[in-house]
C-alpha positions as CSV (number, residue, x, y, z in Angstrom):
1,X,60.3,55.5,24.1
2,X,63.3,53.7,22.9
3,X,61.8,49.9,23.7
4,X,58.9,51.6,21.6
5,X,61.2,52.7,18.7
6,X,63.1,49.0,19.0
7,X,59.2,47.5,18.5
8,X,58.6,49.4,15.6
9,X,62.2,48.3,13.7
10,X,62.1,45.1,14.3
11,X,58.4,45.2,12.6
12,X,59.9,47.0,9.7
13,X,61.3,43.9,8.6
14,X,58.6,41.5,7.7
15,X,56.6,44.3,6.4
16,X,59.5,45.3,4.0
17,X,59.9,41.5,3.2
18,X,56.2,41.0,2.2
19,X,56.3,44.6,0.6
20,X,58.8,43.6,-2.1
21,X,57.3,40.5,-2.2
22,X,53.9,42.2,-3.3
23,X,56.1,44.1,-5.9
24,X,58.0,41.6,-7.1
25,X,55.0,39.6,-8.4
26,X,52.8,42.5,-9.6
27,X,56.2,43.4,-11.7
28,X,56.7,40.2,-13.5
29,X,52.5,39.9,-14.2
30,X,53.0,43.0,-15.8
31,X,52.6,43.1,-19.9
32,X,55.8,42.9,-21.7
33,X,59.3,42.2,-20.2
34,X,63.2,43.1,-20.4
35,X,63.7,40.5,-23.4
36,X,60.7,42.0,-25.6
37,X,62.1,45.4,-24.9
38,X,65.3,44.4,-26.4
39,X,64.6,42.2,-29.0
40,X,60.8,42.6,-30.4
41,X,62.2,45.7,-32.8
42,X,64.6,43.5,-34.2
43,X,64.5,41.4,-37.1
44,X,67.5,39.0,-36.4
45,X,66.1,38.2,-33.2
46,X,65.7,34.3,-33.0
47,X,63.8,32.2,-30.6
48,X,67.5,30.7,-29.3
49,X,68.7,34.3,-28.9
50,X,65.6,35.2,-26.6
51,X,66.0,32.1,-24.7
52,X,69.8,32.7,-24.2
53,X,69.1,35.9,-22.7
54,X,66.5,34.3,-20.2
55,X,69.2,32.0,-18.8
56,X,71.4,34.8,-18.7
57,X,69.9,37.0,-16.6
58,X,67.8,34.0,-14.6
59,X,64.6,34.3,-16.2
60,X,63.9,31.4,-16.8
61,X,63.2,30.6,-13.5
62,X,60.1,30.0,-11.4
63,X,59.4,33.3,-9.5
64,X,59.8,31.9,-6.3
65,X,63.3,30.8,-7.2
66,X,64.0,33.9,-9.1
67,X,62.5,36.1,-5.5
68,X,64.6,34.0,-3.1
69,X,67.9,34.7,-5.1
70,X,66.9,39.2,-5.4
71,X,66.0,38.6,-1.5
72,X,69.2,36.6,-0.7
73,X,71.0,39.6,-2.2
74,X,68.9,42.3,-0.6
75,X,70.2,40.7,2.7
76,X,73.8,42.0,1.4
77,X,72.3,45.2,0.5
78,X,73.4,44.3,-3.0
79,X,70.4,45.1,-5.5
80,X,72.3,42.9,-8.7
81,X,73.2,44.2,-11.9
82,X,70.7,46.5,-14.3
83,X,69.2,44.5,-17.6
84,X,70.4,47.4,-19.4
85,X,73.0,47.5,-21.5
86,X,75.3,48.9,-19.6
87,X,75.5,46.1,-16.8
88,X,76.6,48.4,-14.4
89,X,75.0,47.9,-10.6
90,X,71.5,48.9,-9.4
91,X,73.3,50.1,-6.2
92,X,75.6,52.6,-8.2
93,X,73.1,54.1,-10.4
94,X,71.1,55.1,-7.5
95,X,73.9,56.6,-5.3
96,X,74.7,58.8,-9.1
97,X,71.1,59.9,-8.7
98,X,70.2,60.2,-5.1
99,X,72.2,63.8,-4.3
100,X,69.9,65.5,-7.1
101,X,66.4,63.9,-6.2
102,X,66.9,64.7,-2.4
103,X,68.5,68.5,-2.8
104,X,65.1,69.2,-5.3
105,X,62.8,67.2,-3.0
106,X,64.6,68.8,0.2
107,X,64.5,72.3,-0.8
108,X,61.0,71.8,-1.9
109,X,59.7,70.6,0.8
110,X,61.3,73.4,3.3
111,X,59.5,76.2,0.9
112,X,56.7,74.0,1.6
113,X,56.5,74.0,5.4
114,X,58.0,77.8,5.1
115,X,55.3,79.3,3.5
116,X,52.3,77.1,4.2
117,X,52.2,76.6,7.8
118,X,52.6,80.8,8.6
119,X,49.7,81.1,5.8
120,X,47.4,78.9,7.1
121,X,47.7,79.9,10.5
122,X,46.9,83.7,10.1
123,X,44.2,82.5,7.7
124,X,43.2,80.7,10.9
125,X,43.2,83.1,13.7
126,X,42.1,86.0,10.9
127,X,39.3,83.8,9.2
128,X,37.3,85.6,6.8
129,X,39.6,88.5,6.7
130,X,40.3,89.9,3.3
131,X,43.9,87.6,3.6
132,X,42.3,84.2,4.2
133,X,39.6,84.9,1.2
134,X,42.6,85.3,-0.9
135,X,45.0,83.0,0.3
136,X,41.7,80.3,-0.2
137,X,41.0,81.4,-3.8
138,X,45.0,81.4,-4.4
139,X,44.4,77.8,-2.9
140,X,42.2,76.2,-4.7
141,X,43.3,77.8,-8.0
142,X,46.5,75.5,-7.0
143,X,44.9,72.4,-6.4
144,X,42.7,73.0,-10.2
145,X,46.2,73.7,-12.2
146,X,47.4,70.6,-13.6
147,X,51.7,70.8,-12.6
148,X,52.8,69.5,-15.6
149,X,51.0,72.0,-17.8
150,X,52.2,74.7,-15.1
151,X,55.7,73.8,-15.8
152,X,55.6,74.1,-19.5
153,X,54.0,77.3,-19.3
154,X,56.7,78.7,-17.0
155,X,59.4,77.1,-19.0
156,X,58.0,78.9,-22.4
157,X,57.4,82.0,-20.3
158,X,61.2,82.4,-18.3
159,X,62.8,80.3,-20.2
160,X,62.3,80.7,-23.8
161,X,60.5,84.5,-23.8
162,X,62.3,85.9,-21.3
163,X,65.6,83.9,-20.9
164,X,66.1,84.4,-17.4
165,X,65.9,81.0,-16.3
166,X,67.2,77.7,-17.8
167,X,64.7,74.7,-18.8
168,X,66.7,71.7,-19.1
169,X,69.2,70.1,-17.4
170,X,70.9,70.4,-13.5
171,X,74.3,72.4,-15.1
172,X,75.4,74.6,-17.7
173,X,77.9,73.8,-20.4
174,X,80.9,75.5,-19.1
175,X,79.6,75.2,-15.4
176,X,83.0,73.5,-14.8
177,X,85.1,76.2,-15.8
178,X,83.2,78.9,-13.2
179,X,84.3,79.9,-9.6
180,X,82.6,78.7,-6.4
181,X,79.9,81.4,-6.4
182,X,79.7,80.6,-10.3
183,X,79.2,77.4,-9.8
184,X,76.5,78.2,-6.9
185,X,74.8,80.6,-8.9
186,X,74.5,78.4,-11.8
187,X,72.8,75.6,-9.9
188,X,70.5,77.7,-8.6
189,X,69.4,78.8,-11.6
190,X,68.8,75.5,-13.1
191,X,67.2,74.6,-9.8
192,X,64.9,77.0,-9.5
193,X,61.8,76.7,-11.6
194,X,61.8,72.7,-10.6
195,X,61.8,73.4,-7.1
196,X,59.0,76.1,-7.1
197,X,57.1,73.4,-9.0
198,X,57.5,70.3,-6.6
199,X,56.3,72.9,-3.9
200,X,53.3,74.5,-5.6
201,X,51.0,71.3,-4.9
202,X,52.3,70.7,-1.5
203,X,51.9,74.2,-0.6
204,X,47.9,74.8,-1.6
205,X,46.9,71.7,0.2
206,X,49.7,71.9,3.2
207,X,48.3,75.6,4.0
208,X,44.8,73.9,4.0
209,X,45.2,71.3,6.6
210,X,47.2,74.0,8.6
211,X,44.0,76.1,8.5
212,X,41.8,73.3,8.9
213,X,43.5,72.0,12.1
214,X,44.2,75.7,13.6
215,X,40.3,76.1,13.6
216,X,39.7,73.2,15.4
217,X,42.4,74.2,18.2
218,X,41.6,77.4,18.5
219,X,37.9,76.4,19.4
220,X,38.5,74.1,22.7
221,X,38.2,75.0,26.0
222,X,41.9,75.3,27.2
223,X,42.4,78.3,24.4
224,X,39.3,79.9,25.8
225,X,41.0,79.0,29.5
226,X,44.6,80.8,28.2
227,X,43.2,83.9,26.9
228,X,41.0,84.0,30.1
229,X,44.2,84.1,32.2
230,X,45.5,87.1,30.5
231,X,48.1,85.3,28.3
232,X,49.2,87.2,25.5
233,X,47.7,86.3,21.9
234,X,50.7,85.5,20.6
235,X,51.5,83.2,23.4
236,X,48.4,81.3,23.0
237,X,48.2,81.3,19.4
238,X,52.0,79.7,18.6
239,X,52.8,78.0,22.2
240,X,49.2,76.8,22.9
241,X,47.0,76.4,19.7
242,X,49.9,76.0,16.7
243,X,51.8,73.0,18.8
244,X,48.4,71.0,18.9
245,X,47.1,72.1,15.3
246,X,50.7,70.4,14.1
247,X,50.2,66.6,15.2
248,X,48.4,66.2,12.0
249,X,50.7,67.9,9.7
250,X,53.6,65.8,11.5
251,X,51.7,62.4,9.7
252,X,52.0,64.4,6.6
253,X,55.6,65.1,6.6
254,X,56.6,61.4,7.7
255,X,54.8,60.5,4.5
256,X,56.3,62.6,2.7
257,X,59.4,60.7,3.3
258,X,59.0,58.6,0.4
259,X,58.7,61.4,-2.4
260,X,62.2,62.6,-1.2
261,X,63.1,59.8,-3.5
262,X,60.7,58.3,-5.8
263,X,58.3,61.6,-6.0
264,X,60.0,63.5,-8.9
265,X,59.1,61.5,-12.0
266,X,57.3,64.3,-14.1
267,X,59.8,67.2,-12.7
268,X,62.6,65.2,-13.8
269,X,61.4,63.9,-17.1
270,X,60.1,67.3,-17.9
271,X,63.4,69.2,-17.1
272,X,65.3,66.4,-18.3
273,X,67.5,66.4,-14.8
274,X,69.0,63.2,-14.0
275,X,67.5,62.3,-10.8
276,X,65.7,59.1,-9.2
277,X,62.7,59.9,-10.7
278,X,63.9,60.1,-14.3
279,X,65.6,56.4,-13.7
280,X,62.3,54.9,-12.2
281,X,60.8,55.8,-15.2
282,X,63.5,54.7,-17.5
283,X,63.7,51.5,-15.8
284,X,59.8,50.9,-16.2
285,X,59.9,51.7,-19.8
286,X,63.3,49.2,-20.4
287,X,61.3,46.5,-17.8
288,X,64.2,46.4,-16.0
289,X,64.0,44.4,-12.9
290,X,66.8,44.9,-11.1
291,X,66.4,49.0,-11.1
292,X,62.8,48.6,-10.5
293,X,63.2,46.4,-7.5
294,X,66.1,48.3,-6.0
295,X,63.9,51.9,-6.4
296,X,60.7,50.3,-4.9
297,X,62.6,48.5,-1.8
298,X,64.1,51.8,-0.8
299,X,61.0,53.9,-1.2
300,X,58.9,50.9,1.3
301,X,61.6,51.6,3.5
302,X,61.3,55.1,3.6
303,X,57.5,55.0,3.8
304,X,58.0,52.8,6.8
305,X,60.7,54.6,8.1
306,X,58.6,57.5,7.3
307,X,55.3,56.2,9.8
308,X,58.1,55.6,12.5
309,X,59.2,59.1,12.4
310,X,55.5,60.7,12.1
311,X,54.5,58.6,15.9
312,X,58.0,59.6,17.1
313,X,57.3,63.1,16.4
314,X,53.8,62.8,17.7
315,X,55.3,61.6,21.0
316,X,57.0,65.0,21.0
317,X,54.8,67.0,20.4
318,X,52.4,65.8,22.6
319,X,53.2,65.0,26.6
320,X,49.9,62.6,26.7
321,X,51.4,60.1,23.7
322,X,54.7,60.3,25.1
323,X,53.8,59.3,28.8
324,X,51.1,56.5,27.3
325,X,53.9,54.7,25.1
């Protein structure tokens, strides 16, 4: 297992290497760039102004030049300066953002893997009751509602009707001058309606594979063998039947890695919380390399770190995959 798990990092690298390769040259084909942003709204803008800020931040250079120095640095784990005009690091402005992204995507994904996996697996064992015929409708309703528009309808609803819940925002004003439990409290609040939302896709189509896999199971021949031996239906169902019907929702979760960081753009822009997503987009709209680059890299990590996780967990779950590796 460990010679296996040494393989599959030492792979990692030239796959991340020709991922942000990939990146790097679909970014700069890309309409537009960082000196248009800047300078095509203003009128005093010269020719000498636009080609000073080229040289400045290395633009003019051929791509390959340009991708050897960003890789050069990526060896440092130093992802350069942002175009905008702040200046400040790439590397900085994600460690502001990363706590937010990961406690919503987190938190999220736990009320995912909560509530979907018990779901579909009575919906399983108790298909066609009156409970699975609900719990499909509920379901598919989920997968028809478009998130966004479900956001600004709870936000109008809770937020603005009711005023139980904020809309915008990770804090209130005075949330430093509160106690502990204040400041817990107040958190929550804000975190609430933005985490039920980055769980309410997940959770229609999680509960659906968890159905789907649990039907399967429950159909072979050793679940037949079980319950012939007198073992009781719990036993069979959860120690037998739930621990096989995972190994697909175990590829899921290891890519679902990924969106821990780069998987909160419309939440984000929507509650206006400063997360990772929020910057992605705000360093797509400014064309700013450096942020883009740095955001992209760490999410083909995670996805591959992601896939490394998924067959590790396979391995676990299952004695046969374990033994074969």
């Amino acid at each position: 297992m460990l010679r296996y798990i040494a393989r599959r990092l030492l792979l990692t690298v030239p796959l991340l290497v020709g991922i942000s390769l990939v990146s790097f040259l679909m970014m700069h084909m890309a309409p537009g760039g960082p000196i248009g942003a800047g300078t095509d709204l203003n009128p005093k803008a010269t020719a000498e102004s636009r080609a000073r800020l080229k040289a400045y931040y290395g633009l003019d250079q051929p791509l390959h030049v340009q991708y050897g120095r960003w890789l050069g640095r990526m060896a440092t784990l130093d992802f350069g300066d942002s175009f905008s005009p702040d200046g400040r690091p790439v590397a900085e402005k994600i460690k502001e953002r990363i706590p937010i992204t990961l406690t919503i995507n987190v938190l999220s994904m736990g009320l995912i893997f909560l509530v979907a996996i018990p779901v579909g697996v009575y919906s399983a064992v108790r298909k066609g009751s009156l409970f699975d015929r609900i719990s499909t409708v509920a379901v598919f309703t989920g997968f028809a509602i478009p998130t966004f528009w479900l956001a600004l309808l709870l936000m109008i609803l809770f937020g603005v009707k009711l005023g139980w819940l904020p809309i915008s925002g990770i804090s209130s004003l005075d949330h430093e001058s509160l106690g502990a439990i204040g400041k817990l409290t107040d958190r929550a609040h804000h975190l609430l309606l933005p985490v039920l939302l980055a769980g309410f896709g997940g959770l229609a189509g999680m509960s659906r594979y968890m159905r789907s896999n649990m039907l399967e199971v429950i159909r072979q021949d050793y679940i037949a063998t079980a319950r012939a031996k007198g073992l009781p239906e719990r036993a069979v169902v959860f120690r037998h039947a739930m621990r096989n019907a995972l190994l697909p929702v175990i590829t899921i979760l290891g890519l679902s890695v990924p969106d821990l960081l780069g998987g909160s753009v419309i939440f984000e822009t929507i509650f206006a919380i400063p997360g990772m997503g929020q910057l992605f987009y705000q360093g797509v709209m400014s064309r700013d390399y450096p942020l883009i680059m740095g955001i992209l890299t760490i999410g083909a990590f995670l996805t591959l770190l992601g896939n490394l996780f998924a067959d590790v967990g396979y391995a676990l779950a299952d004695p046969r995959i374990r033994q074969g590796s």
